[in-house]
C-alpha positions, 0 to 999 in steps of 0.5 A, spaced: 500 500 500 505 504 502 508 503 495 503 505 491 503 513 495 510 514 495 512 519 490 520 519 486 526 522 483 526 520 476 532 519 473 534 523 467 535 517 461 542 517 456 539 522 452 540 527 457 548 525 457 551 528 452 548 531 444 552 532 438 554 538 435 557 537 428 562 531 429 563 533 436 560 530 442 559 535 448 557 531 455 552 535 459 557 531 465 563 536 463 560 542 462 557 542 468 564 541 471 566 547 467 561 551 469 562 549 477 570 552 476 567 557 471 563 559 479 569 558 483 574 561 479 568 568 479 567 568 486 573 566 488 576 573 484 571 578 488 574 576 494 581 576 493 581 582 489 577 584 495 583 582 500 589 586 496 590 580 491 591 583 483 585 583 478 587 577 474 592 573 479 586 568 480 586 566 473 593 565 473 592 560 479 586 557 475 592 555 470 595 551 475 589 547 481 585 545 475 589 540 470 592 537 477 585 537 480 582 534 475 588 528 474 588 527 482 579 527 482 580 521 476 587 518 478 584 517 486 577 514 483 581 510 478 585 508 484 579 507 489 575 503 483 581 498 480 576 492 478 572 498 473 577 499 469 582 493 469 580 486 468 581 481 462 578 484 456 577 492 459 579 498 455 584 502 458 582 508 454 576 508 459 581 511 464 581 516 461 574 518 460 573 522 465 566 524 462 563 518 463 563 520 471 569 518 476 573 524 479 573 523 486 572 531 490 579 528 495 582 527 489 581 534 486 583 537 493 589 534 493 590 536 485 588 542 486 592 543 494 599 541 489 596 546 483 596 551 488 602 551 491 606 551 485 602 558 484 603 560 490 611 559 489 612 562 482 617 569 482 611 572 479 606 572 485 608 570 491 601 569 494 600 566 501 597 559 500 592 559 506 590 566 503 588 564 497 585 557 501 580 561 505 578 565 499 576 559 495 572 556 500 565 558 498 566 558 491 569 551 492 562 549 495 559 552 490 562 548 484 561 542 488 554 542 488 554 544 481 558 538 479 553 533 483 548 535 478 552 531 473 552 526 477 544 527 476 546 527 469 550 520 469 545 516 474 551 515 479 552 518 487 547 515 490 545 511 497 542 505 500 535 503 498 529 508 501 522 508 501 522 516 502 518 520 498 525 523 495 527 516 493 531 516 486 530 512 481 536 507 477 534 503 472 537 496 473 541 496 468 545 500 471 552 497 473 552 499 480 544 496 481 545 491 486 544 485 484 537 481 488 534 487 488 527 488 484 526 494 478 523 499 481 527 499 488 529 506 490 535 509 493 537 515 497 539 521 492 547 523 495 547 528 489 542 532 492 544 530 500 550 534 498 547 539 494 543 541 500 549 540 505 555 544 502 550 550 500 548 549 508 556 550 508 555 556 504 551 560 509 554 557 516 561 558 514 559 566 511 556 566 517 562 565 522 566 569 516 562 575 517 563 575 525 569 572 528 573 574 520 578 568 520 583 568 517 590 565 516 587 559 513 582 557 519 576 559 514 579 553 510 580 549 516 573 550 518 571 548 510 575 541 511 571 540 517 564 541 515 566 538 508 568 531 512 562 531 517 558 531 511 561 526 507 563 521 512 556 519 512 554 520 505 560 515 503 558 510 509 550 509 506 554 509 499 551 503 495 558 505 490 563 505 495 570 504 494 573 497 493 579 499 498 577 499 507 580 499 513 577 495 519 570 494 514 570 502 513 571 504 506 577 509 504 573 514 502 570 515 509 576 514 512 579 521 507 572 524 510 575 523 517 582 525 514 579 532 513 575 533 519 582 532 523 586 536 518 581 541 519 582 541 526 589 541 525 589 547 521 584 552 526 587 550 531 595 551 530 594 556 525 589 560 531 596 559 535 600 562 530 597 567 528 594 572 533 593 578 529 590 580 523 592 578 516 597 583 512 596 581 506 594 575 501 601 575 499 609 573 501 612 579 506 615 583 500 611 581 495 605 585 496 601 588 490 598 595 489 594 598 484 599 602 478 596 609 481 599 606 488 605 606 484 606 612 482 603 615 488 609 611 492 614 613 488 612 621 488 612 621 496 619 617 495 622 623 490 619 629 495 622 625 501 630 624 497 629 631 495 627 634 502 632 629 505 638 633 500 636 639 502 636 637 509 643 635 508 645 641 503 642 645 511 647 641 516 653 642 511 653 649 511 651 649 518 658 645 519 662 649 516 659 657 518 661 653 526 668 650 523 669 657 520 668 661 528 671 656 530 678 656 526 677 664 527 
């Protein structure tokens, strides 16, 4: 009876996964992951630029933290995932279709984390690699959740079964349907959990952000805490999960846990270190300023060398009319 009420979330079906335009294949997956860094990269420079950073140095790091963040989300979830892609008869170019869906978010952190650093450590910037993290941090949730609606697109991401309203529906030729279950079983939507938890994410930490001002990488600190909470559970109801574990607990619940201490570990020496306010986005002697700052700096610097001169020019003739009473 209960199951003749309960309502569902459809499935988009293969049609909706990519289109053709011309010879190319465009997969909606992908740009919805483009769109997701497109969002960060937008947020991420308002709130940079807002905090001294040059217009125009986010998309330089962008440069480095993407094409590293995609090679780590898809080397961790091949990695994770090895009887997908390599078994007798397989194509190993499948590794490489990172379209089909596949890219794990520990290991775009973890891509995009060396990316970042590369940036940060170029003679041409110099910026402070926590100082960029905690900008980052809502655009990041932001491009997540944009990004797990090409999970939606793609029919994977999703939970144990449920008789909730909510319910997502998976075809059971799908090959992450677990085999004895009946066609029409339903399953919890995680897309659309994580979705809803990093846009919480969102508002709390902007929240926190907006009345306690951390800094120093605290704000990253705190966004790899909320992100582990989340996805430690979400990964524990996974019908997907990893092939690896320790103790019976999957890999990916033990990178959530792996978060929420790094986190912890962030706030809490950073918040020791670092007692005052934030100077800059950049490395001590590396710090940006607009041209007509510049040329301002450089005026009251030639006003100061000439004031400076003529004071001198004053001392040494003072000197000598007491050097000349002296001698007389």
């Amino acid at each position: 009876m209960l199951e003749a009420v309960v309502s569902s979330i459809p499935s988009p079906t293969t049609a909706w996964q990519s289109f053709n335009i011309g010879p190319l294949t465009i997969h909606l997956y992908a740009l919805l992951i483009l769109a997701g860094i497109i969002v960060a990269a937008w947020w991420t420079h308002r709130r940079l630029t807002k905090r001294g950073g040059e217009p125009g140095v986010t998309l330089d790091v962008v440069l480095w933290t993407v094409p590293l963040g995609i090679v780590g989300a898809r080397f961790y979830h091949v990695f994770t995932h090895p009887h997908d892609y390599f078994y007798s008869g397989a194509n190993l170019l499948d590794v490489f279709k990172i379209w089909d869906g596949g890219n794990a978010i520990f290991g775009a952190l973890i891509g995009g984390a060396i990316g970042l650093w590369l940036a940060c450590v170029t003679p041409k910037h110099k910026l402070r690699f926590m100082s960029f993290a905690d900008a980052l941090v809502p655009g990041l949730l932001l491009a997540q959740s944009v990004g797990r609606l090409g999970n939606y697109v793609n029919n994977e991401l999703f939970g144990l079964p449920t008789r909730m309203p909510w319910g997502l529906e998976i075809p059971s030729s799908n090959k992450a349907f677990p085999a004895g279950l009946p066609e029409g079983t339903l399953f919890h939507p995680l897309f659309l959990y994580e979705i809803i938890w990093n846009v919480a994410g969102i508002v709390v930490l902007l929240l926190i952000e907006r009345k306690f001002k951390p800094r120093w990488g605290i704000f990253f600190g705190l966004y790899l805490i909320w992100y582990g909470i989340g996805r430690s559970y979400l990964e524990s109801i996974r019908i997907d999960p990893s092939e690896f574990g320790f103790l019976g607990i999957p890999s990916n619940v033990w990178a959530a846990f792996g978060a929420i201490v790094l986190g912890l570990v962030v706030v809490i020496v950073q918040a020791r270190r670092h007692t005052g306010a934030e100077p800059s986005v950049y490395r001590r002697g590396y710090e940006w300023s607009p041209a007509g700052d510049d040329v301002h700096s450089e005026e009251s610097e030639s006003a100061e060398n000439a004031e400076g001169v003529a004071a001198a020019g004053t001392e040494d003739s003072d000197t000598a009319e007491a050097t000349s009473r002296s001698g007389s």
